[in-house]
C-alpha positions in Angstrom: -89.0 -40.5 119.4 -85.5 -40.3 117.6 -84.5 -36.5 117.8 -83.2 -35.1 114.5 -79.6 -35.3 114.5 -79.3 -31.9 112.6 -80.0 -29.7 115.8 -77.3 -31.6 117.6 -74.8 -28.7 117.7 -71.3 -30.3 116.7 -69.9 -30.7 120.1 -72.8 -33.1 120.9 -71.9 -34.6 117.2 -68.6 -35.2 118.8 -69.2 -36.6 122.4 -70.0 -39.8 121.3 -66.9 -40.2 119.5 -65.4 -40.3 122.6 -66.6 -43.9 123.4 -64.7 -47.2 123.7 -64.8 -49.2 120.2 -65.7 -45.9 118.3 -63.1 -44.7 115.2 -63.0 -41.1 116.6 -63.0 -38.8 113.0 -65.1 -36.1 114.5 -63.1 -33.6 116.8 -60.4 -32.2 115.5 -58.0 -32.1 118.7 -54.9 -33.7 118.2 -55.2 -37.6 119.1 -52.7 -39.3 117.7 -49.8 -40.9 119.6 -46.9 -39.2 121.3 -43.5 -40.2 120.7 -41.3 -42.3 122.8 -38.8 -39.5 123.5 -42.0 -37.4 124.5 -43.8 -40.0 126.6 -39.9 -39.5 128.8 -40.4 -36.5 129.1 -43.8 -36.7 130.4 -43.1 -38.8 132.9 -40.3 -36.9 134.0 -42.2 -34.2 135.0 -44.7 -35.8 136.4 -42.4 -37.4 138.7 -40.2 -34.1 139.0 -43.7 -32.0 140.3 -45.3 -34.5 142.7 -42.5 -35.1 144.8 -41.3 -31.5 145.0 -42.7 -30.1 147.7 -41.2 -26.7 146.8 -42.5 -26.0 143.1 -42.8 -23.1 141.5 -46.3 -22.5 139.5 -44.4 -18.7 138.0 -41.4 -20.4 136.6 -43.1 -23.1 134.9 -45.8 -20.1 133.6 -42.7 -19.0 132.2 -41.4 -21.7 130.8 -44.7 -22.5 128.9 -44.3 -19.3 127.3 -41.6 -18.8 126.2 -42.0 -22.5 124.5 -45.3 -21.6 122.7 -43.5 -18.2 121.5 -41.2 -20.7 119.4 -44.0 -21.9 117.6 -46.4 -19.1 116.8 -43.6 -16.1 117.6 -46.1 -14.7 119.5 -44.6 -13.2 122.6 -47.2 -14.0 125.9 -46.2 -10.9 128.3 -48.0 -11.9 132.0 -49.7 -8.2 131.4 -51.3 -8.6 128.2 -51.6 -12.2 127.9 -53.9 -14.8 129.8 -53.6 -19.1 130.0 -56.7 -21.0 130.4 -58.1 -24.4 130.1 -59.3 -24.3 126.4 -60.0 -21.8 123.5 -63.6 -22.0 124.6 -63.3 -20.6 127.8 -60.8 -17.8 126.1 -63.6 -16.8 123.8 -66.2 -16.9 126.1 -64.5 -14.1 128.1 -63.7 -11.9 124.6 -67.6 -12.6 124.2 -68.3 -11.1 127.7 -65.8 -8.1 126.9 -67.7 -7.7 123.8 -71.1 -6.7 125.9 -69.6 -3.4 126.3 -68.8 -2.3 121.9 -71.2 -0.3 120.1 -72.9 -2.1 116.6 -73.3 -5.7 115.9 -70.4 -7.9 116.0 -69.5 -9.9 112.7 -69.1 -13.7 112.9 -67.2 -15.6 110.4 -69.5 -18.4 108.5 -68.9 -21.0 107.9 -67.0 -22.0 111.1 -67.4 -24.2 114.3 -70.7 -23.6 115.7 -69.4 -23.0 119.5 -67.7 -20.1 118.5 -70.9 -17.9 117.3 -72.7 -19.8 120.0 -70.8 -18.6 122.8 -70.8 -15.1 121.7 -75.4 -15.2 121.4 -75.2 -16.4 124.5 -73.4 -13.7 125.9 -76.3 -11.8 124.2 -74.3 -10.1 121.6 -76.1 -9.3 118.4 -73.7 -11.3 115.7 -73.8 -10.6 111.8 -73.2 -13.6 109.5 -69.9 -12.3 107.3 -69.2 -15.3 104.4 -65.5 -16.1 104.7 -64.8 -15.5 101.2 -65.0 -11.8 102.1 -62.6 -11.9 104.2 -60.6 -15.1 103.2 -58.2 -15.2 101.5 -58.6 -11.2 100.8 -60.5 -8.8 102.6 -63.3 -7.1 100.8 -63.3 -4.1 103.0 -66.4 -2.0 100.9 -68.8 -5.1 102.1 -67.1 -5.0 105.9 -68.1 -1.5 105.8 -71.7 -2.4 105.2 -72.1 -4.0 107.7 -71.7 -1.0 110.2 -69.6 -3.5 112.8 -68.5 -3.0 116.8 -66.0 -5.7 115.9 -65.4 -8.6 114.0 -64.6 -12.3 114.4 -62.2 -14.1 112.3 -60.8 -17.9 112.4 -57.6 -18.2 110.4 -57.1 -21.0 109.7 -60.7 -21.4 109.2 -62.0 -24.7 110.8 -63.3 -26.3 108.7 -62.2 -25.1 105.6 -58.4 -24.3 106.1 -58.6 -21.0 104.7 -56.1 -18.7 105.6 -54.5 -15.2 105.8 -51.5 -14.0 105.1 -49.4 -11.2 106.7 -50.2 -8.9 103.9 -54.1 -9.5 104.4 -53.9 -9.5 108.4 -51.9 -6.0 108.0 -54.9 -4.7 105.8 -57.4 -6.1 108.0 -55.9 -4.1 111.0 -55.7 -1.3 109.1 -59.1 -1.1 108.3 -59.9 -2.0 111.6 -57.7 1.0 113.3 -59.8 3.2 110.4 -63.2 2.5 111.5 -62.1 1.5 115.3 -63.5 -1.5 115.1 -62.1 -4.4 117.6 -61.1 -7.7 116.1 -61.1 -10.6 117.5 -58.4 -13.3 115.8 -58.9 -17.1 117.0 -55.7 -18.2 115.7 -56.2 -22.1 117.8 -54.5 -23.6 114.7 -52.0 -21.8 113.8 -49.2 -24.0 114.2 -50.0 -25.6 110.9 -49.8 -22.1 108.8 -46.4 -20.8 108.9 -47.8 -17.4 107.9 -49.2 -16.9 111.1 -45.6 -17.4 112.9 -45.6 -13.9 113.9 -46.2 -11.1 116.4 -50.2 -10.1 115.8 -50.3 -8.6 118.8 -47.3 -6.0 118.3 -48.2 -5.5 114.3 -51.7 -4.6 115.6 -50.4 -2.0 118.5 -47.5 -0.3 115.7 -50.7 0.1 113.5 -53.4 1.2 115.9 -55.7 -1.3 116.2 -57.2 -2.9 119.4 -57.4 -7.1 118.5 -57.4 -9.8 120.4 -55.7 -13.5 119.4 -56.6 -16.8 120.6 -53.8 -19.5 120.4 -55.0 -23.7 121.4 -52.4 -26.3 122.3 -54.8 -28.9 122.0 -55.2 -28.6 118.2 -51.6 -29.8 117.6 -50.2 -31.7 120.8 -52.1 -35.0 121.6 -52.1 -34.7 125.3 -55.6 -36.5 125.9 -57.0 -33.2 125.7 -55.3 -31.7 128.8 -54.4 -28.5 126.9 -54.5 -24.5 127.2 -55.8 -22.0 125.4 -54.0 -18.7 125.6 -55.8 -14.8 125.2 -53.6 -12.0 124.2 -54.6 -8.5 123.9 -53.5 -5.6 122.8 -52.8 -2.7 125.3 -55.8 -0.4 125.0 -57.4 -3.9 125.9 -55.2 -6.1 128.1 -56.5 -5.0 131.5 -60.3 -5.2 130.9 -59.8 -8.9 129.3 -57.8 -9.8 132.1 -60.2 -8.8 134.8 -62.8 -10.6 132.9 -60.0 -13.7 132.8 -59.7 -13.7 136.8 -63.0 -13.5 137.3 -63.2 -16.9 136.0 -60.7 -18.8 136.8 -57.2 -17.8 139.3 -54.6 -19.9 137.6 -54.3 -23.1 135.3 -52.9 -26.7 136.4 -49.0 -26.0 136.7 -48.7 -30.0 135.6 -50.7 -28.9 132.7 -48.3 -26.5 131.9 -45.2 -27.7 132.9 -46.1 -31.2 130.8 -47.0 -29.0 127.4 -44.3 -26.8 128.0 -42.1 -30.1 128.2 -43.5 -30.8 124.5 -43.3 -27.2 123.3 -39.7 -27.0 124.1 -38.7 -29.3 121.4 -39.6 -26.4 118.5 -37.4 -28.7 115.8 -38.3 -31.5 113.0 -38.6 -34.0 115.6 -40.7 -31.7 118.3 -44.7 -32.6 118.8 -45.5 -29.9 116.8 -43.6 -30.5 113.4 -44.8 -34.4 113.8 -48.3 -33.4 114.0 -47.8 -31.5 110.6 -46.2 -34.4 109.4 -48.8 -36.9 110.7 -51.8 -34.6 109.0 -49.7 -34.6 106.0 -49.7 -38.3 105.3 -53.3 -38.7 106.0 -54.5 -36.1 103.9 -52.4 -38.1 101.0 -53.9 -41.0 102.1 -57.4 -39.4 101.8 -56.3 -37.8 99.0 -55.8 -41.6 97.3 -58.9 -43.4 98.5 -61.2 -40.6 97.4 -59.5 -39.7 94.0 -59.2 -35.9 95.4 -57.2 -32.9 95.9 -57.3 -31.3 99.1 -54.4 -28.8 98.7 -55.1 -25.0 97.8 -53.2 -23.3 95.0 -49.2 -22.8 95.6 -49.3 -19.6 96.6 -51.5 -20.4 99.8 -50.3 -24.0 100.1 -50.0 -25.3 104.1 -50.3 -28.4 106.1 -54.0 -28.2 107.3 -55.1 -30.4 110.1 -58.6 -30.9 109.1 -60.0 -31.9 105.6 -63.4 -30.9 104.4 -65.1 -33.4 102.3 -67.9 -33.7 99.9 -70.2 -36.8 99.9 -72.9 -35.6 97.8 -76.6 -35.4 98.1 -76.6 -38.9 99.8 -74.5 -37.3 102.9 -76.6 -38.2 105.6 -76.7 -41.4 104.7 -73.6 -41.8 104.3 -72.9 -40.6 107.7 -76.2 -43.0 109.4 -73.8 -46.1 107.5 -70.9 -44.9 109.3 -72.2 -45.0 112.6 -73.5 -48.3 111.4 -69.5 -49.2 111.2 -68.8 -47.5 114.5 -67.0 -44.3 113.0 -67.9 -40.6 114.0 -67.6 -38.2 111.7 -69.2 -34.4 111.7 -71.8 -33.1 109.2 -71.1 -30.1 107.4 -74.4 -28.1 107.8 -73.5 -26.7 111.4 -70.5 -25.3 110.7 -73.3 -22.7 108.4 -74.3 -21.6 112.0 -76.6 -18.8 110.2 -78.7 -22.0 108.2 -81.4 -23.4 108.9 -79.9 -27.4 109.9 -80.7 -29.8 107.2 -81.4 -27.2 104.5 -80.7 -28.9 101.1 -79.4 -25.1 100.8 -77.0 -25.0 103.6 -74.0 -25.0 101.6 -72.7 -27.8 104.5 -75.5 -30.4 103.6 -73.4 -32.3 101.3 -70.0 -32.2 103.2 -68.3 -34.0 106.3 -65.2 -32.5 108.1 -62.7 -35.2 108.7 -59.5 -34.5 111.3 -55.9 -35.7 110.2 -54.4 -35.9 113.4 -55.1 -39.6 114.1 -52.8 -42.4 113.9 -51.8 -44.3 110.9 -53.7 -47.6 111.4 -56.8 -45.8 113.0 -57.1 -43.4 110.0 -56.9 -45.8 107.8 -60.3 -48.3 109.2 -61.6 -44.9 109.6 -61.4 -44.3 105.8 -62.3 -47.8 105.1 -65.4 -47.6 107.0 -65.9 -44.5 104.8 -65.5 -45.8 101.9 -67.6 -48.7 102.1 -70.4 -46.8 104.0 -70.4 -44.3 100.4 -70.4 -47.3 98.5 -73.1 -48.7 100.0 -75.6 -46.3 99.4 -74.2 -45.0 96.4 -76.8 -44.2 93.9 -76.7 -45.3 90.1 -74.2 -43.6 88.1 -73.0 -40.8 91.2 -69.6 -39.9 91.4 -67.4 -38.6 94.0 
């Protein structure tokens, strides 16, 4: 019997994307193609690390650092801040922290389904809070409702870009510092929203409120997912997180870090970062043209996203069922509603698809193709798009 590819949570929509001969439009990690330049310096310290018998895993800690700091100006003291292998595994030990707050803990929706499911796992009693309460302003008379022990947020929101802006965050901590309520601020792509090129961590302490930031590597430099994902704290918090941290895990790979640092370092209009902005933003014009759509949100919060969320229509999941047909992965919209029941025709998601930019040219383009004619192909009498 065919299981029912609405309780596939997204993660399991995007493993098979992974395969050989499969257009890969379903995760949004950064997989399009390093540059030349960058490939060098890859290689170089490679080469550097294996044959130096005498390496040193706290300079290159160091190194890494100070080179993410030039991207999100988030400083990443050894004392307050903690590398691992993925955002995931950063999250997972906030979620285990979180065991130990009074009241439920509000959960951002709609968002990536591993994120709430990490935190029910850790048996956490989570409370559905629609981002346009929070996103882009902060409608703290509902928040107080809701009688929270802390509160999730993802800015930019995957998969709908939204974001915050200093302003908001400073409003958000302030009514967080009121009501001593913990937030929790997964930040993973926040090299594409310059607004968030700032010190949360600091703001947060000078204002009294105890957060904790997430920050992702993987979401901007194409590494073939060898990335880290880094957990800052403020200082009422730092020490319990970081217990928690080397409880699970004593150190990350210093290749890993010394090859991302390597990419970080370069923080100008030629560095990995700014040509993954610029490689989301010609794809989004691309998609932009072939779907006879505007992505963009108004001036005032404009950005570069790095996902695009896009509607298909009533006729989604077959839309999707033809694209698989074409060998092209893409992820439905209805689990990113992680408090919906899956395949609702009133999960808000049911008629969406979330699409990653970071891909290159060529690829995103027989990706889109393959779109395209999979819509067209099921299209009903007199629909539009």
């Amino acid at each position: 019997m065919k299981a029912d590819s609405s309780t596939y949570s997204l993660t399991e929509h995007e493993w098979p994307a992974l395969a050989a001969g499969i257009i890969n439009l379903a995760d949004a990690h950064a997989r399009h193609s390093l540059s030349s330049d960058s490939v060098r310096r890859i290689s170089e310290v490679t080469q550097n690390l294996l044959t130096n018998t005498g390496s040193d895993y706290f300079e290159a800690e160091t190194w890494f650092r100070e080179a993410l700091t030039r991207h999100t100006g988030q400083p990443y003291p050894v004392r307050s801040s903690y590398l691992t292998y993925s955002a995931s595994i950063a999250l997972d030990v906030i979620a285990k922290y979180l065991r130990s707050v009074q009241g439920p803990i509000g959960m951002l929706t709609p968002t990536f389904d591993s994120v709430p499911a990490l935190f029910a796992r850790s048996g956490l009693d989570l409370v559905p809070v629609p981002e346009d309460r929070i996103l882009p302003n902060c409608d703290t008379g509902f928040l107080d409702s809701l009688e929270l022990g802390a509160l999730v947020v993802v800015a930019p929101n995957n998969p709908t870009g939204a974001i915050l802006s200093p302003n908001q965050i400073s409003a958000l901590f302030e009514w967080a510092a009121r009501h001593d309520i913990l937030l929790v601020l997964d930040a993973s792509f926040r090299m594409f929203d310059p607004g968030l090129k700032l010190d949360l961590v600091e703001m947060a302490n000078d204002i009294g409120a105890d957060i904790t930031t997430v920050d992702d590597t993987g979401k901007a430099i194409p590494l073939h997912d060898t990335k880290v994902g880094v957990l800052t704290a403020t200082r009422a918090l730092a020490r319990d997180l970081g217990s928690i941290c080397t409880d699970v895990l004593l150190n990350v790979s210093e290749l890993n870090i010394r090859m991302l640092a390597a990419l970080l370092e370069d923080d100008g209009p030629h560095g990995e970062a700014a040509r993954a902005r610029a490689v989301a933003a010609a794809n989004q014009r691309h998609l932009e043209q072939r779907f006879s759509l505007t992505l963009d949100l108004p001036d005032e919060h404009a950005f570069q996203r790095s996902v695009a969320w896009l509607h298909l229509g009533e006729n989604r999941d077959a839309v999707i069922d033809a694209c698989r047909a074409r060998s092209v992965q893409v992820l439905p919209g209805d689990r990113f509603y992680w408090d919906r029941d899956r395949g609702d025709t009133d999960n808000p998601g049911s008629q969406w698809i979330r699409v990653p930019l970071l891909r290159d040219k060529d690829l995103f383009s027989r990706g889109l193709d393959a779109v395209d004619s999979a819509r067209r192909s099921v299209k009903t009498p007199g629909e539009t798009v």
